[in-house]
N, CA, C and O atoms as a printed pandas DataFrame, in Angstrom:
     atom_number atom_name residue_name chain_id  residue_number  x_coord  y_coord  z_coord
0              1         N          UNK        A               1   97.608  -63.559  -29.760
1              2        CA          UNK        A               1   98.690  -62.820  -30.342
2              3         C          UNK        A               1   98.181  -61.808  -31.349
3              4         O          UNK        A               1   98.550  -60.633  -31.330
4              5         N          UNK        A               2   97.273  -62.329  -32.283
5              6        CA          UNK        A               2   96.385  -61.315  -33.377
6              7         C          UNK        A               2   96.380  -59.968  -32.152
7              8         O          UNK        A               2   97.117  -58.982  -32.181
8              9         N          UNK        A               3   95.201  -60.323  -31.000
9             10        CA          UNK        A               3   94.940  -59.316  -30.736
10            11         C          UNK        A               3   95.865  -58.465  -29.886
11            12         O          UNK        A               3   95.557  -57.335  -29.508
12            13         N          UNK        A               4   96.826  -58.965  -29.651
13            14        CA          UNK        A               4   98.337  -57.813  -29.260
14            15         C          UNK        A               4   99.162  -57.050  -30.485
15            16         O          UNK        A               4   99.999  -56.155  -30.367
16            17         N          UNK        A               5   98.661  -57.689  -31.719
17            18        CA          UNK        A               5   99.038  -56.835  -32.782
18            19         C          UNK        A               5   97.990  -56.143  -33.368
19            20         O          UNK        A               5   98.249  -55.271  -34.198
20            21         N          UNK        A               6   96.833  -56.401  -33.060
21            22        CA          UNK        A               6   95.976  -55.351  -33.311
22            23         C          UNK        A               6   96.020  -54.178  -32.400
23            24         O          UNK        A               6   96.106  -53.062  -32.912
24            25         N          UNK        A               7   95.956  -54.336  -30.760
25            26        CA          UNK        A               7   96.164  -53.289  -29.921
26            27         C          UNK        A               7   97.833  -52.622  -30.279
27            28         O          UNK        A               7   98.096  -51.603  -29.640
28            29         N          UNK        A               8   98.462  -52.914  -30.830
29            30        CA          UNK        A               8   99.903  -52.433  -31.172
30            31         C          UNK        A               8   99.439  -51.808  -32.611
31            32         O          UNK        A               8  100.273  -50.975  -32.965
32            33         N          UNK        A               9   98.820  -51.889  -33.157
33            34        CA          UNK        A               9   98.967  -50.828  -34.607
34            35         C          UNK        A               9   97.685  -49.611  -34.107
35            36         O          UNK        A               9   97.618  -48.461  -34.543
36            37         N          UNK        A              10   96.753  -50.237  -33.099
37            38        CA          UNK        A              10   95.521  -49.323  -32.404
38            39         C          UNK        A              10   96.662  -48.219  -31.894
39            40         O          UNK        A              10   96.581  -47.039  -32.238
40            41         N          UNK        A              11   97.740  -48.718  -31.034
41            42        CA          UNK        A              11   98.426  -47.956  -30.314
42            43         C          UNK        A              11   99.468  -47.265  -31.111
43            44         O          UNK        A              11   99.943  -46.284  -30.539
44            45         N          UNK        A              12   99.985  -47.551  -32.388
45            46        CA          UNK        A              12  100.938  -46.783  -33.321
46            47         C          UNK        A              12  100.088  -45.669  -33.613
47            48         O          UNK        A              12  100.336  -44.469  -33.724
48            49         N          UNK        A              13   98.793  -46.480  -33.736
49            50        CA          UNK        A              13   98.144  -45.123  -35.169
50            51         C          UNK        A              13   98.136  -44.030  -33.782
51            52         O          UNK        A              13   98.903  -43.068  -33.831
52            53         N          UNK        A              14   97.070  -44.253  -32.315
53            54        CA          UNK        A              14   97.069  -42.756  -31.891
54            55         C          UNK        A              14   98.360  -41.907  -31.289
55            56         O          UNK        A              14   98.448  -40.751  -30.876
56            57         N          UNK        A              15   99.445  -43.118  -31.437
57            58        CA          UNK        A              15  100.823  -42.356  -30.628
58            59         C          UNK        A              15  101.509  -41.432  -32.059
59            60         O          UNK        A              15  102.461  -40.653  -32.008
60            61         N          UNK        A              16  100.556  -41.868  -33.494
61            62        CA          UNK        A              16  101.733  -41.427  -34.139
62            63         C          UNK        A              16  102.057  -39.849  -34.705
63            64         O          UNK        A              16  101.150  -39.075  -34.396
64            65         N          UNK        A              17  102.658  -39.509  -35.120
65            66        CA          UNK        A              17  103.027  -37.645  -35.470
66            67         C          UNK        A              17  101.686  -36.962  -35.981
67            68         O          UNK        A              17  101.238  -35.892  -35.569
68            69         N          UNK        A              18  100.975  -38.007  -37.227
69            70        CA          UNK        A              18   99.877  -37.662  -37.537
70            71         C          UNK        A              18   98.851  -37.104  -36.710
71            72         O          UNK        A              18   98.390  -35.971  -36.845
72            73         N          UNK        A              19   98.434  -38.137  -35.653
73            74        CA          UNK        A              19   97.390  -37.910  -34.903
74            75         C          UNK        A              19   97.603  -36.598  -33.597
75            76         O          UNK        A              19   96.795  -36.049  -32.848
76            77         N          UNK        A              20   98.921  -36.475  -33.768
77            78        CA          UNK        A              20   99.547  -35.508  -33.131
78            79         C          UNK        A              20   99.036  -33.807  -33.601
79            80         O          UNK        A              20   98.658  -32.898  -32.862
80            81         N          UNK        A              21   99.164  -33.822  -34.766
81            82        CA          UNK        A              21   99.128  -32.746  -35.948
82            83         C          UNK        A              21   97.708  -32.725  -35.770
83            84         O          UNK        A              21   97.251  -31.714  -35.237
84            85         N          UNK        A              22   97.090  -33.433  -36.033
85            86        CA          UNK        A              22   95.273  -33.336  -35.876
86            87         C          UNK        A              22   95.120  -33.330  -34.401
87            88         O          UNK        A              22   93.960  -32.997  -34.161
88            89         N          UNK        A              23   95.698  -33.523  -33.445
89            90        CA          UNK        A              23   94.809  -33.037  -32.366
90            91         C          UNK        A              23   95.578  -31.651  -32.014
91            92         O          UNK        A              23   95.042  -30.972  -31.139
92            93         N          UNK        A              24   96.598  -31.228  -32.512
93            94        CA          UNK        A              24   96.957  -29.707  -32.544
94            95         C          UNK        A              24   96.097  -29.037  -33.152
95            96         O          UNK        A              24   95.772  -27.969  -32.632
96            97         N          UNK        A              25   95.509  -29.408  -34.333
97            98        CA          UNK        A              25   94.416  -28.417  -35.447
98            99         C          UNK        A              25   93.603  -28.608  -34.474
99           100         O          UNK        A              25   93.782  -27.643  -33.732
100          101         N          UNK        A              26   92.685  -29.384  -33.956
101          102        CA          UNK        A              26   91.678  -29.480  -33.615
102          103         C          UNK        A              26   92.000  -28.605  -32.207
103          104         O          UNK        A              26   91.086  -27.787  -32.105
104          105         N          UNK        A              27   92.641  -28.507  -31.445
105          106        CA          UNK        A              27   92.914  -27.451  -30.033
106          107         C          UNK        A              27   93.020  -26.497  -31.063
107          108         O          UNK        A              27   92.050  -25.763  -30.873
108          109         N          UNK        A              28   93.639  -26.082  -32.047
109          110        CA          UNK        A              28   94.177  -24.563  -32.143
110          111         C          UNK        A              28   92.211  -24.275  -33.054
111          112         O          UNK        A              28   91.476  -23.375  -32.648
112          113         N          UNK        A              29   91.896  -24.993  -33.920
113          114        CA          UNK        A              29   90.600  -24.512  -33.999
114          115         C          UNK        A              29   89.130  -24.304  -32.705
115          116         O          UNK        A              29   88.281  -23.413  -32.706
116          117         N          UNK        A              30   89.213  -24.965  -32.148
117          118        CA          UNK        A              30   88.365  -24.973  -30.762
118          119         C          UNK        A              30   89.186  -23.625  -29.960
119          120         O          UNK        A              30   88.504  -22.920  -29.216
120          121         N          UNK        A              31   90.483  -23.349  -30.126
121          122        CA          UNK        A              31   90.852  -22.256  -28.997
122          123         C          UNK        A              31   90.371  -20.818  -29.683
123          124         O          UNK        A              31   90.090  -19.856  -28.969
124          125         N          UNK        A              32   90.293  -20.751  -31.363
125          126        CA          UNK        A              32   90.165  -19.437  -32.181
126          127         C          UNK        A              32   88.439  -19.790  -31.665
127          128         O          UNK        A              32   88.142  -18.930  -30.836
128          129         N          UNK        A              33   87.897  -20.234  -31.770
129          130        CA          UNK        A              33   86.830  -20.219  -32.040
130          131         C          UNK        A              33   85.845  -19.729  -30.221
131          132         O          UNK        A              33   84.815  -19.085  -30.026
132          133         N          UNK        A              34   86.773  -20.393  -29.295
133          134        CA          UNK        A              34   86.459  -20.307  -27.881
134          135         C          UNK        A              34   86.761  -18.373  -27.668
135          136         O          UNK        A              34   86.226  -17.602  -26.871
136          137         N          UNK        A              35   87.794  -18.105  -28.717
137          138        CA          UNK        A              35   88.234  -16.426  -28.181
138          139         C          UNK        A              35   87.416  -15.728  -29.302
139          140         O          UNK        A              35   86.877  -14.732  -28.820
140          141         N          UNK        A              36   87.231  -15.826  -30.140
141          142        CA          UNK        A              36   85.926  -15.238  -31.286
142          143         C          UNK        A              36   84.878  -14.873  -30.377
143          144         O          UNK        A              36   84.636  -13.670  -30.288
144          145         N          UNK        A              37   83.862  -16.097  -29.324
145          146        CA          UNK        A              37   83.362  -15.865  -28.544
146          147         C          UNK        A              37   83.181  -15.253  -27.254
147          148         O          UNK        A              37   82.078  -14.960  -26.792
148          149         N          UNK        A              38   84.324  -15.061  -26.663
149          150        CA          UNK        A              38   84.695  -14.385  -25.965
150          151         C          UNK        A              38   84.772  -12.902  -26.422
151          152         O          UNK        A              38   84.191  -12.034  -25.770
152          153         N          UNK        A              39   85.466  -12.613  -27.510
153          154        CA          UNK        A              39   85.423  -10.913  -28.184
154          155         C          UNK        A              39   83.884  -10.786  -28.493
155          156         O          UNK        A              39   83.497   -9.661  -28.176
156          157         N          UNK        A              40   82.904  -11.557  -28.997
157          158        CA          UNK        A              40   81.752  -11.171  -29.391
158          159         C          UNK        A              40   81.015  -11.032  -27.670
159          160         O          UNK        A              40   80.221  -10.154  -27.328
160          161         N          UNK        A              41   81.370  -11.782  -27.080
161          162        CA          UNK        A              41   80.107  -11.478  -25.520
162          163         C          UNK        A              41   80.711  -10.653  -25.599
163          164         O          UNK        A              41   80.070   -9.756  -26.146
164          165         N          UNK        A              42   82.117  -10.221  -25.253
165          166        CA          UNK        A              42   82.576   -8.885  -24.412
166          167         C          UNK        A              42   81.820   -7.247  -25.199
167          168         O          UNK        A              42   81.411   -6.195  -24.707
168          169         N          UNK        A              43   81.956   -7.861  -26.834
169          170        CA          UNK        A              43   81.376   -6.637  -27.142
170          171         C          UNK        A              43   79.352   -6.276  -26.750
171          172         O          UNK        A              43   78.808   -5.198  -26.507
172          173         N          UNK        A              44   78.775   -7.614  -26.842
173          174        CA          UNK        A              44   77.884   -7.344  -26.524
174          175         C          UNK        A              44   77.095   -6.854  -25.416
175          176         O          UNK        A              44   75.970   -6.354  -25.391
176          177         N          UNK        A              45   78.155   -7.174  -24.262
177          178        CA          UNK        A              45   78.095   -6.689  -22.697
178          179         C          UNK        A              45   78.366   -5.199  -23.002
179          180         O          UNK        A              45   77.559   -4.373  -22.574
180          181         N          UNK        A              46   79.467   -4.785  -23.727
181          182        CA          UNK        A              46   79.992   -3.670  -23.602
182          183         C          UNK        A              46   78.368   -2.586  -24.659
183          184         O          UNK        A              46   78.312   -1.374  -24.446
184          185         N          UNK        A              47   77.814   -2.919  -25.169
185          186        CA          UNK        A              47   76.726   -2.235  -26.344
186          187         C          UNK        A              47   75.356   -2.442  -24.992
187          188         O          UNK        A              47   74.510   -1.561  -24.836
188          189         N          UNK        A              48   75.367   -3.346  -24.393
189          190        CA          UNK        A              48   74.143   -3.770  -23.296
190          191         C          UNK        A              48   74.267   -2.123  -22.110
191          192         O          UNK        A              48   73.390   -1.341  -21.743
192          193         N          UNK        A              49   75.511   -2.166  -21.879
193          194        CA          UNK        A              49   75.766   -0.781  -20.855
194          195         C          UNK        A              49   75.619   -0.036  -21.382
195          196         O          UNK        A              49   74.713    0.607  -20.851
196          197         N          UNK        A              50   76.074    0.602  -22.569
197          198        CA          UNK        A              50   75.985    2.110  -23.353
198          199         C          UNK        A              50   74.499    1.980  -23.918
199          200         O          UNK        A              50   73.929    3.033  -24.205
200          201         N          UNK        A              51   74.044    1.166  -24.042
201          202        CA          UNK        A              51   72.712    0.975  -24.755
202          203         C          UNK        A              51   71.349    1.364  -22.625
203          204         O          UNK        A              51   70.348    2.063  -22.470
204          205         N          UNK        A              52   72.082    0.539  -21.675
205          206        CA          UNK        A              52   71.263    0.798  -20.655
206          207         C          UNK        A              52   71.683    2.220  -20.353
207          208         O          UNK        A              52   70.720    2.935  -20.078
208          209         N          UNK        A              53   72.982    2.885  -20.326
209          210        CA          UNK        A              53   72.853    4.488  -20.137
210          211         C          UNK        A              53   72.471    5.418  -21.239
211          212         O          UNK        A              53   72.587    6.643  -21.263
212          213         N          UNK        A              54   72.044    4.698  -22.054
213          214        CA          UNK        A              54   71.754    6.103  -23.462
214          215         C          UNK        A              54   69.949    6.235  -23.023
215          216         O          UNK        A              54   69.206    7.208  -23.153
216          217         N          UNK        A              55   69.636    4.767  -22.442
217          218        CA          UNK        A              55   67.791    4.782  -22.027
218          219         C          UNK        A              55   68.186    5.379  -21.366
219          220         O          UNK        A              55   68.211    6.459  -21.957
220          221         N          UNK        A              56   68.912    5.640  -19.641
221          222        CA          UNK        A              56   68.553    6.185  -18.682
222          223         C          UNK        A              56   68.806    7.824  -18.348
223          224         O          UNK        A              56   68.525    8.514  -17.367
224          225         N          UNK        A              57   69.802    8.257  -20.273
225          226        CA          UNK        A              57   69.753    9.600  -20.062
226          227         C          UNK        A              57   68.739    9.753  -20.712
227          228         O          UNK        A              57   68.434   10.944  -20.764
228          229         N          UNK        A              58   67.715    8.767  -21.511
229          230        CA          UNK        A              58   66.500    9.110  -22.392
230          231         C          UNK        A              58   65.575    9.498  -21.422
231          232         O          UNK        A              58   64.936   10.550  -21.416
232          233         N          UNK        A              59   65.538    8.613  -20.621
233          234        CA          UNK        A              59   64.383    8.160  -19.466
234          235         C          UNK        A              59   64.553   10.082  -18.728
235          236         O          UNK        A              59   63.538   10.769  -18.609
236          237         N          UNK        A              60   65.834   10.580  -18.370
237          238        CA          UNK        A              60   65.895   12.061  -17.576
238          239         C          UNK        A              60   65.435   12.875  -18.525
239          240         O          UNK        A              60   64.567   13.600  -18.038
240          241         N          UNK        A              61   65.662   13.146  -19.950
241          242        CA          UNK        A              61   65.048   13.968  -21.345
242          243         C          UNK        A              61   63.497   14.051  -20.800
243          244         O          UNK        A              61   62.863   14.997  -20.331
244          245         N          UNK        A              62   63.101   12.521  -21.079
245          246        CA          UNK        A              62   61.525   12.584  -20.725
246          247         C          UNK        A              62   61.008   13.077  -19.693
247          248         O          UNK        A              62   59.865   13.474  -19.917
248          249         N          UNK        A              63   61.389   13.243  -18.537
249          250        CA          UNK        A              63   61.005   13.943  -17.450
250          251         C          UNK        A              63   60.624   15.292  -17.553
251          252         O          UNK        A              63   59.498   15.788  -17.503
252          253         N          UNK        A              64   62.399   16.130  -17.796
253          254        CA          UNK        A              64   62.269   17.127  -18.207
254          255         C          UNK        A              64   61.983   17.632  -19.088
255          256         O          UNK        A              64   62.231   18.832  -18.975
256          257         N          UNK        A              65   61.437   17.314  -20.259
257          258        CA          UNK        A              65   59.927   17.173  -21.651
258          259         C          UNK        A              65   58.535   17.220  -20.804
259          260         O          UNK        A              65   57.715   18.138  -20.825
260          261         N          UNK        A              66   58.492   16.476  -20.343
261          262        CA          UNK        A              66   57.362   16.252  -19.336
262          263         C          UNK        A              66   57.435   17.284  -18.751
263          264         O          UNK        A              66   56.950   18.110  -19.524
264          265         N          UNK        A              67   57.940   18.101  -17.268
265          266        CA          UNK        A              67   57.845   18.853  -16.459
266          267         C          UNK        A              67   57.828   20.287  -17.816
267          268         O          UNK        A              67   56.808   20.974  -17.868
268          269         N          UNK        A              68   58.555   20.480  -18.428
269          270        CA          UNK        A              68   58.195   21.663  -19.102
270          271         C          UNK        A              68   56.972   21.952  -19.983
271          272         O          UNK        A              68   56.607   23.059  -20.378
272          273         N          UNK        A              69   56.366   20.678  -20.236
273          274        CA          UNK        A              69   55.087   20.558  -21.075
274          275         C          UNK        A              69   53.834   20.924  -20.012
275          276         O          UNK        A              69   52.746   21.414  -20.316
276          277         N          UNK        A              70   54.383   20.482  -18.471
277          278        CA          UNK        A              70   53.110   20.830  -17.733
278          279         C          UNK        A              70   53.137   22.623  -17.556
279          280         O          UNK        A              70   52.206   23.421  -17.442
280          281         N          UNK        A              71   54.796   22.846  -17.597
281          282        CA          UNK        A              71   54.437   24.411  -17.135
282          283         C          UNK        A              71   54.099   25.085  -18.133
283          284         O          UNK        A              71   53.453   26.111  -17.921
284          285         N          UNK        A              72   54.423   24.723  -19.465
285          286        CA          UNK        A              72   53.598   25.413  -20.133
286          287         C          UNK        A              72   52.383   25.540  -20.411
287          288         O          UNK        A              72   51.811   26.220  -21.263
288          289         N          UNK        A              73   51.952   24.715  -19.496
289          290        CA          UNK        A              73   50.526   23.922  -19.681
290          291         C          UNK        A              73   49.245   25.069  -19.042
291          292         O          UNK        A              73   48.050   25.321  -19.191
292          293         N          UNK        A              74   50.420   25.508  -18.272
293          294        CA          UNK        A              74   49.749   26.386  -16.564
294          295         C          UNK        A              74   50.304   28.289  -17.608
295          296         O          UNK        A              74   51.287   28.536  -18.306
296          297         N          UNK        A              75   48.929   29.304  -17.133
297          298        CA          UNK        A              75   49.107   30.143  -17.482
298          299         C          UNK        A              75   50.449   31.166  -17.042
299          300         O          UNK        A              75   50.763   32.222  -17.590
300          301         N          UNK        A              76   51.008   30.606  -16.073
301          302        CA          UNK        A              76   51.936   32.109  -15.712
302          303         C          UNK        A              76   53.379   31.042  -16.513
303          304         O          UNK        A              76   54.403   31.696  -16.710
304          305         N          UNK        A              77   53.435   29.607  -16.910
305          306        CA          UNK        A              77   54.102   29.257  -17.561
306          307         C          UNK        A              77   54.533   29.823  -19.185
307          308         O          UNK        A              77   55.564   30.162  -19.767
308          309         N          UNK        A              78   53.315   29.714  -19.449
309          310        CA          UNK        A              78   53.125   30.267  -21.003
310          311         C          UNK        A              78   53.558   31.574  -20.933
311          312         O          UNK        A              78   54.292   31.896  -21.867
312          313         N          UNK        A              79   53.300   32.534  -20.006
313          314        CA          UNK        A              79   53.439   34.144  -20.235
314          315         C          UNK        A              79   54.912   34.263  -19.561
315          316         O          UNK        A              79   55.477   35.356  -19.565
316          317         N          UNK        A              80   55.508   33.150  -18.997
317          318        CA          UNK        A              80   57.163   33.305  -19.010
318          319         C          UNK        A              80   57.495   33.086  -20.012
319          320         O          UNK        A              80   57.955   33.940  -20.769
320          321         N          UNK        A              81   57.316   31.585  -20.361
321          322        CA          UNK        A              81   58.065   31.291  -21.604
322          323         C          UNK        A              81   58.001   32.465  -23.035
323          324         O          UNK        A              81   58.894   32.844  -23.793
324          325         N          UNK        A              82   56.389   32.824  -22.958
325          326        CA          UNK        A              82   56.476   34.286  -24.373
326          327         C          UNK        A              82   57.238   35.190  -23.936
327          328         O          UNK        A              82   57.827   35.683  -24.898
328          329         N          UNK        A              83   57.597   35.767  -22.783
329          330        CA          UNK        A              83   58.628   36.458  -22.257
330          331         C          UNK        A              83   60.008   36.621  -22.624
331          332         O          UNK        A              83   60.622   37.557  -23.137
332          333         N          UNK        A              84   60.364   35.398  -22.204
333          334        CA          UNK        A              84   61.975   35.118  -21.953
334          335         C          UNK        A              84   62.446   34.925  -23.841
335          336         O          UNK        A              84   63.621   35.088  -24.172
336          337         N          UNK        A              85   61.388   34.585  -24.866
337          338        CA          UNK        A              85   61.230   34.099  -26.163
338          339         C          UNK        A              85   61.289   35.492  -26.998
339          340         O          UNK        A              85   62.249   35.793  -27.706
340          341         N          UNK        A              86   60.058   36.357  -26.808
341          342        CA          UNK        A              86   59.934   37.624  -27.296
342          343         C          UNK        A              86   59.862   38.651  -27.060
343          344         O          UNK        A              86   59.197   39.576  -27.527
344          345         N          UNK        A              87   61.004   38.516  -25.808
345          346        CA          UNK        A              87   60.754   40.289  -25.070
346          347         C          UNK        A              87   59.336   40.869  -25.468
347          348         O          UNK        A              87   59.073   41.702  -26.335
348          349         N          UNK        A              88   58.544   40.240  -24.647
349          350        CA          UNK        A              88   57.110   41.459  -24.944
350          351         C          UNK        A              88   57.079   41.775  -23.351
351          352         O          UNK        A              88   57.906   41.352  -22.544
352          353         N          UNK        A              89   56.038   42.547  -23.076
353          354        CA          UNK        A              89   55.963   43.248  -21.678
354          355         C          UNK        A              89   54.227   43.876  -22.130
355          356         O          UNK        A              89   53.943   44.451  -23.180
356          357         N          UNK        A              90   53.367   43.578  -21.096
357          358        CA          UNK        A              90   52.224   44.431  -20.603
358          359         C          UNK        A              90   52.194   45.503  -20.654
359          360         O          UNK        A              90   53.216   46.180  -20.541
360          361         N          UNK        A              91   51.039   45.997  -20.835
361          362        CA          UNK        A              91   50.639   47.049  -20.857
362          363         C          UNK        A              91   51.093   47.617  -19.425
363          364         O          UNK        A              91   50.857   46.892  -18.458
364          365         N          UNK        A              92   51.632   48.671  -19.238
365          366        CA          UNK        A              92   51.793   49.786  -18.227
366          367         C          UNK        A              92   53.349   49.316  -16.948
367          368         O          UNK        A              92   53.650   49.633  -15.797
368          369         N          UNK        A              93   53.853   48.559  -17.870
369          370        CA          UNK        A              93   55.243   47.471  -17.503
370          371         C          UNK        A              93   56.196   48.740  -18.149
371          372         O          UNK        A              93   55.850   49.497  -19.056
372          373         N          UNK        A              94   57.280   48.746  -17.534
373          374        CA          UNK        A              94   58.772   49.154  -18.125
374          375         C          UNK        A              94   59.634   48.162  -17.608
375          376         O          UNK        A              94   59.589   47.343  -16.690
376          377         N          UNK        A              95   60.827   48.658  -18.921
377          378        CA          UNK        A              95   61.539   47.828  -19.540
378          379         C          UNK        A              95   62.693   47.798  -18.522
379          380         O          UNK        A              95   62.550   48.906  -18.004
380          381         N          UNK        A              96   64.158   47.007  -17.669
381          382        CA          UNK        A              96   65.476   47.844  -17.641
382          383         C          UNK        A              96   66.059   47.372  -18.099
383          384         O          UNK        A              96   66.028   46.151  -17.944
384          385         N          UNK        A              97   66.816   47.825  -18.807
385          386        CA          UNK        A              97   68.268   47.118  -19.580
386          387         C          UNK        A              97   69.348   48.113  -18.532
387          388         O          UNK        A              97   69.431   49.233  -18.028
388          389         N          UNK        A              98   70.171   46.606  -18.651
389          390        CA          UNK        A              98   71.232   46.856  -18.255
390          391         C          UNK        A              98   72.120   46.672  -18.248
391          392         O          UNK        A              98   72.359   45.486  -18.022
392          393         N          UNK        A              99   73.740   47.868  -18.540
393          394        CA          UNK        A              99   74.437   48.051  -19.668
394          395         C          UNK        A              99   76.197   47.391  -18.999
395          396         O          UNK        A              99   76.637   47.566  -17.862
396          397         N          UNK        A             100   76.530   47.022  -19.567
397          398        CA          UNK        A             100   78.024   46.252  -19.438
398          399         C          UNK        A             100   79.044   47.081  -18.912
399          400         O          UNK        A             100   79.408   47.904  -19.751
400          401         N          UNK        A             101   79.773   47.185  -17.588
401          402        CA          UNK        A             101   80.821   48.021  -17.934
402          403         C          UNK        A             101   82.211   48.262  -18.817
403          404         O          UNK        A             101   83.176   48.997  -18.605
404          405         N          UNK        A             102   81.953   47.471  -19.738
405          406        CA          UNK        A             102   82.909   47.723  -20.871
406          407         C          UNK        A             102   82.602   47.997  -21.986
407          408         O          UNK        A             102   83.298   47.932  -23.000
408          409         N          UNK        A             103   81.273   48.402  -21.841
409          410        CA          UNK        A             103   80.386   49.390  -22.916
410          411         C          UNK        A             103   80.643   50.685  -22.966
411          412         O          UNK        A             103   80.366   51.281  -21.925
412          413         N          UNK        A             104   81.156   51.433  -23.975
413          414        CA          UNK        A             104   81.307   53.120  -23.580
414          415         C          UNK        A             104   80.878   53.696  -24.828
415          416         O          UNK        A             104   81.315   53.288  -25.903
416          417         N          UNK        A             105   80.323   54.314  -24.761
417          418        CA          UNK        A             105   79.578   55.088  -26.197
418          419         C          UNK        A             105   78.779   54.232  -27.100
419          420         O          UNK        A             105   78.483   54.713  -28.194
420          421         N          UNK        A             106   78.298   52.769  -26.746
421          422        CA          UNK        A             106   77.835   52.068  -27.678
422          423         C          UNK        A             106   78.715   51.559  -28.256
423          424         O          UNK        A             106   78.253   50.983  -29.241
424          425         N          UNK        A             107   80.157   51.411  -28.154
425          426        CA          UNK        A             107   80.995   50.207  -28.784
426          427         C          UNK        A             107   81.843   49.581  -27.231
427          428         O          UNK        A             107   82.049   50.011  -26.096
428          429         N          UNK        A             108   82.155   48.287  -28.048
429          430        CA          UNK        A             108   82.976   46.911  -27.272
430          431         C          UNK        A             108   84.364   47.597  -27.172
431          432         O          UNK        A             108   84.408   48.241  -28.220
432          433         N          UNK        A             109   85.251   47.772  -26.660
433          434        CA          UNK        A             109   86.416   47.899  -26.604
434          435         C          UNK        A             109   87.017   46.541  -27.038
435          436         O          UNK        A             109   87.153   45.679  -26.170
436          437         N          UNK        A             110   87.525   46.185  -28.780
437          438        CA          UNK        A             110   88.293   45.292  -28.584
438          439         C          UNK        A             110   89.625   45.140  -28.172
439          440         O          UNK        A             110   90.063   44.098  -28.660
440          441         N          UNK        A             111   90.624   45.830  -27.360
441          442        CA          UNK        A             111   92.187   44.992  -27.459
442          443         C          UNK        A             111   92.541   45.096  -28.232
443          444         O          UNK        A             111   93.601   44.475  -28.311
444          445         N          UNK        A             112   92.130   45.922  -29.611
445          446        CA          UNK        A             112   93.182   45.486  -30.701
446          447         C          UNK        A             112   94.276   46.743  -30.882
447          448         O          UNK        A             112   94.019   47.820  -31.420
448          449         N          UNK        A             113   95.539   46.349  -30.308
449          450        CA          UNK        A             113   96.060   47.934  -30.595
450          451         C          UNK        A             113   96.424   48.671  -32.012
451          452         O          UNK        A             113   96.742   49.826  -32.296
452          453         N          UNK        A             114   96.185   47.196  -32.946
453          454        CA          UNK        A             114   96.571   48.535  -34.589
454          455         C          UNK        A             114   95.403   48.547  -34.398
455          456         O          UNK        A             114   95.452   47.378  -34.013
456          457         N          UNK        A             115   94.037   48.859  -34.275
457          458        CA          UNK        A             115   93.121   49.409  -34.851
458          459         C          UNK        A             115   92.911   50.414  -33.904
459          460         O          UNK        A             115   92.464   51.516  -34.222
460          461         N          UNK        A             116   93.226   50.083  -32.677
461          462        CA          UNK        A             116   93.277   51.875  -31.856
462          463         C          UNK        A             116   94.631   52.744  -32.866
463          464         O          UNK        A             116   94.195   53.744  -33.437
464          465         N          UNK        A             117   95.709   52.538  -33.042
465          466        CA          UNK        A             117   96.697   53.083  -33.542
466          467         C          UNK        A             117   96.448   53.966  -34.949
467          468         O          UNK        A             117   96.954   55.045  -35.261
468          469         N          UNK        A             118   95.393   53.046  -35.766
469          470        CA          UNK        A             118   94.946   53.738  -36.989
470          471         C          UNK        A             118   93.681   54.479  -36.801
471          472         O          UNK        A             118   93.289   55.225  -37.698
472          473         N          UNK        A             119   92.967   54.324  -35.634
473          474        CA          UNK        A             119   92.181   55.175  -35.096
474          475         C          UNK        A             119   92.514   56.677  -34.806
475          476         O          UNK        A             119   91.975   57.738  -35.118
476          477         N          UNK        A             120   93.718   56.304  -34.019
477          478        CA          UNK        A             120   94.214   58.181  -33.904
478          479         C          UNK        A             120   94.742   58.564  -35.123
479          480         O          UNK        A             120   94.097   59.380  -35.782
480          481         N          UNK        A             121   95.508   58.251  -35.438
481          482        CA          UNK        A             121   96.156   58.334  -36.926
482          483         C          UNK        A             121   94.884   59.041  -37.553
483          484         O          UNK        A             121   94.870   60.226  -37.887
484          485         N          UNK        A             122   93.887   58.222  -37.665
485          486        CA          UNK        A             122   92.034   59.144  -38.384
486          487         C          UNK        A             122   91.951   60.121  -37.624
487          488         O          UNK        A             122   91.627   61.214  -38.090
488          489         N          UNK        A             123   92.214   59.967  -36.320
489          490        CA          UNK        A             123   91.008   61.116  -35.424
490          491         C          UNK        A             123   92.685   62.550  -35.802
491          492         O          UNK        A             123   92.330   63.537  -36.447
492          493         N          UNK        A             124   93.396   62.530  -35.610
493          494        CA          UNK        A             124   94.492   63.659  -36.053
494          495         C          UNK        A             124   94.399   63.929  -37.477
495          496         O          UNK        A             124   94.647   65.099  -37.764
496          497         N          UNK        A             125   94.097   63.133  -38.484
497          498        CA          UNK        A             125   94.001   63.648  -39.916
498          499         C          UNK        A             125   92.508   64.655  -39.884
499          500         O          UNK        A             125   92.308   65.702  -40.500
500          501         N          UNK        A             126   91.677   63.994  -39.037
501          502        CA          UNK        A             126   90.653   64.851  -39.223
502          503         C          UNK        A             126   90.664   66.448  -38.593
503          504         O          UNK        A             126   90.152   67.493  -38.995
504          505         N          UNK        A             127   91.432   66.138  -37.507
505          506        CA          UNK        A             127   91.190   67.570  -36.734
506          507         C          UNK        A             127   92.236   68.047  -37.203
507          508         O          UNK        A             127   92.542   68.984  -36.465
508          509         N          UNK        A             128   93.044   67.932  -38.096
509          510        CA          UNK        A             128   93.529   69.036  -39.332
510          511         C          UNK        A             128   93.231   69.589  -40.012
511          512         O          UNK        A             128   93.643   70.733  -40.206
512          513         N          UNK        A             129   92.290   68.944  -40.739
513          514        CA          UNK        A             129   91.386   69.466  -41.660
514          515         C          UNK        A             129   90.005   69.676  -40.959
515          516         O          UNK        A             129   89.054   70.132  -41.593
């Protein structure tokens, strides 16, 4: 009989509200703690990709670092690159430039109609006087 009233207060204590309340804390702490982990992998997956495409646009930089270091490396490389850098030209070389068709007398035509408007306005004060 003892031990049917011992298994009967064994069985009050885990049926009772208390133990209820503590195994709610204990799920609701194990569930914050299960999604904490979850937000931290996700971010670290997410830093693992931007971190593997920031190497693999590093990895294309280096190439093309590389390939331009060899042509400059090579003589008709170097005498482009001083070229295209400092307009120079050889001895017995001419130059062509060549001019925009919306170039006329050496100025841009801007669009702006008050400053054409105060333009004539000048060009008639002058050819008065």
């Amino acid at each position: 009989m003892r031990e049917f009233q011992e298994k009967r207060k064994l069985r009050g204590f885990f049926y009772s509200k208390k133990m209820a309340v503590l195994l709610v804390l204990i799920l609701i702490f194990l569930s914050y703690s299960t999604i904490k982990l979850y937000f931290k992998n996700r971010n670290a997956v997410l830093k693992r990709n931007e971190t593997g495409n920031e190497l693999a646009d590093l990895e294309q930089r280096k190439t093309e670092l590389e390939k331009d270091v060899n042509r400059l490396q090579s003589e008709s490389g170097l005498e482009e690159e001083i070229r295209n850098k400092f307009n120079v030209q050889k001895p017995g070389e001419k130059a062509l430039v060549i001019v925009d068709k919306n170039l006329e007398n050496g100025k841009i035509e801007s669009g702006n109609e008050l400053n054409d408007f105060f333009s004539k306005i000048w060009q008639w004060v002058k050819s008065k006087f």
